[in-house]
C-alpha positions in Angstrom: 23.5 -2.5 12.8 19.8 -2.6 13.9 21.1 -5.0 17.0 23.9 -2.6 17.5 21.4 0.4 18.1 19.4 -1.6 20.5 22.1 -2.1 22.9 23.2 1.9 22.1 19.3 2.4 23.9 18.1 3.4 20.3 15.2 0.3 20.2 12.0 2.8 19.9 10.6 4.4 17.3 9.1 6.8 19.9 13.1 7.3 20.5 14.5 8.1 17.7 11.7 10.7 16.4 11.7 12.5 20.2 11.6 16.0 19.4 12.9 16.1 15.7 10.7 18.7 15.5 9.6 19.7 11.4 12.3 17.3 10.5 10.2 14.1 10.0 8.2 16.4 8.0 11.0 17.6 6.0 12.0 14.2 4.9 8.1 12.8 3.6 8.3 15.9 1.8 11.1 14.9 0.2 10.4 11.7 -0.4 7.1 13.0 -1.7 8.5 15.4 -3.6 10.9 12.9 -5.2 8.3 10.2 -5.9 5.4 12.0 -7.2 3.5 10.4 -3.8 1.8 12.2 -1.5 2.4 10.5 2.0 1.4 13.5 4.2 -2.1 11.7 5.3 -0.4 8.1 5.6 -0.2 6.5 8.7 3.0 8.0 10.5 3.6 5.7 13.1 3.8 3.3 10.0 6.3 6.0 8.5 7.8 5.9 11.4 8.2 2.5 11.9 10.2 2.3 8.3 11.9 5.4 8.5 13.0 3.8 11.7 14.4 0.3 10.0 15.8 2.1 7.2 17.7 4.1 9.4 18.9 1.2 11.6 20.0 -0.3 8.7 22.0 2.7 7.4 23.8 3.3 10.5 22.2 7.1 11.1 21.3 7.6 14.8 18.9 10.9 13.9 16.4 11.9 11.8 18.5 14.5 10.8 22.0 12.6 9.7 19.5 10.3 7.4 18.0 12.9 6.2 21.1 14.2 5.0 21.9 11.0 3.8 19.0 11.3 1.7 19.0 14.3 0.4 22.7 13.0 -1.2 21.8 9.2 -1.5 19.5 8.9 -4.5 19.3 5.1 -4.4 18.2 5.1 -0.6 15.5 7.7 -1.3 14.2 5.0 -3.9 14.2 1.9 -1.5 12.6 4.4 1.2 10.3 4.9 -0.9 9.8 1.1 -2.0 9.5 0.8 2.1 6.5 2.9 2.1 5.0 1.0 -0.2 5.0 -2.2 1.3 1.3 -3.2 0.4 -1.0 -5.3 2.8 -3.0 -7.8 0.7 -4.7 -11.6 1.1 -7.0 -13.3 -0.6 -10.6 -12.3 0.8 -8.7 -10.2 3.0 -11.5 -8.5 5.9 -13.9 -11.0 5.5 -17.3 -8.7 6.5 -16.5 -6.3 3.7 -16.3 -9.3 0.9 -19.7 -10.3 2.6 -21.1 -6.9 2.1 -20.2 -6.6 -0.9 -21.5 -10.4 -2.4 -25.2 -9.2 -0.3 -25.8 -5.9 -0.7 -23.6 -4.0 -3.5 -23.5 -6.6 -6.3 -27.4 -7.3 -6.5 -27.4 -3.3 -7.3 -24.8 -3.5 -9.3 -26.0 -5.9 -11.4 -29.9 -5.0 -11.6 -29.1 -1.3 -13.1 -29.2 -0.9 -16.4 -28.8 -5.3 -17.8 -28.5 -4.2 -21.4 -25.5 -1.2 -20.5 -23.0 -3.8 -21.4 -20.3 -5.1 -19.1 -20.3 -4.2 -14.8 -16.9 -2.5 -14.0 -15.1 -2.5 -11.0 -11.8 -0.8 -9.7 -9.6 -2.4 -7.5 -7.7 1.0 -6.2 -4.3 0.2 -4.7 -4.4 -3.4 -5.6 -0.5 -4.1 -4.4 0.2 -7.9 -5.6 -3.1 -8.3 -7.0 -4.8 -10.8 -4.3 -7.6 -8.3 -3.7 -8.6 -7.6 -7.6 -8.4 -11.8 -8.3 -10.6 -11.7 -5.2 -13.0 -9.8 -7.0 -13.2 -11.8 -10.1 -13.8 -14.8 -8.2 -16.7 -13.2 -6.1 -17.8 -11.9 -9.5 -17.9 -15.3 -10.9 -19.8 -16.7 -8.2 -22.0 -14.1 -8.1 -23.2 -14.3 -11.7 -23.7 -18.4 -11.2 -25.2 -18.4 -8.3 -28.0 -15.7 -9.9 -28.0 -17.2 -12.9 -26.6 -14.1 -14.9 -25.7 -13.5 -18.0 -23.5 -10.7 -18.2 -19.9 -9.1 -18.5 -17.5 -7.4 -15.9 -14.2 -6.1 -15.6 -11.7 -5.8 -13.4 -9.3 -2.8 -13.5 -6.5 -3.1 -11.1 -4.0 -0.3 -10.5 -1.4 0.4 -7.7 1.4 3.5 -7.2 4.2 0.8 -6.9 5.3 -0.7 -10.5 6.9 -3.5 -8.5 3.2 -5.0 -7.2 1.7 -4.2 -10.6 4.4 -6.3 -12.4 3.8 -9.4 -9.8 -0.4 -9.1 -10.1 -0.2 -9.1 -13.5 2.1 -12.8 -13.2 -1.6 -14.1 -12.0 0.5 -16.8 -9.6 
């Protein structure tokens, strides 16, 4: 279907949202409204990209036939949703942040308050868990390399029950 659109002249995104107007707006609303999920302030052209595929997939030239399909197609509102999820994660993943972090935020982190029992740290939006096992690693090191003596926690938490069910699996 996706190849079939192509050669119909449908093969950009920019295309196929060309003057829909409030209706791209209608459907995150939906989906927002269906999922609990705010996705007002998410990237649209990333939106747009899977709202795009999905629709290629489906057969639905316009925003607004697929958004009709939506509103009567509970099980595609779910894997829309599961599209806009799609998480972006690697171990170590933007290198100068983990750097940052090892140099300037955990010495802080771990010279306030020695005797206030274990350092905690949130991994927000941790998708498949690469991220938060990052952590635990840089944590480790950390504490070796210093010579510490001292507990941490990691709490990991993501909107998508599918990533949380594979970070937890530790592989």
């Amino acid at each position: 279907r996706y190849i079939e659109m192509r050669e119909r002249g449908i093969d950009s995104v920019d295309r196929v949202f060309n003057e829909v107007g409030h209706e791209f707006q209608d459907l995150l609303k939906l989906v927002s409204e269906k999922t609990d999920i705010d996705f007002s302030l998410y990237k649209s052209p990333t939106l747009k990209r899977r709202v795009a595929r999905r629709m290629a997939l489906k057969g639905q030239e316009t925003i607004h036939t697929y958004l009709e399909l939506l509103k009567k197609d509970s099980s595609e509102l779910n894997t829309l949703h599961r599209e806009f999820l799609v998480g972006v994660t690697n171990f170590f993943r933007d290198r100068p942040v983990w750097d940052a972090l090892e140099d300037i935020a955990l010495p802080e982190l771990f010279k306030r308050d020695a005797d206030a029992g274990p350092v905690r740290v949130w991994s927000v939006g941790c998708s498949t868990g690469e991220e938060a096992y990052s952590l635990v690693m840089l944590l480790q090191k950390f504490c070796a390399d210093n010579d510490i003596d001292r507990d941490f926690r990691v709490f990991a938490t993501d909107v998508n029950e599918n990533s949380i069910a594979a970070a937890k699996q530790g592989v």
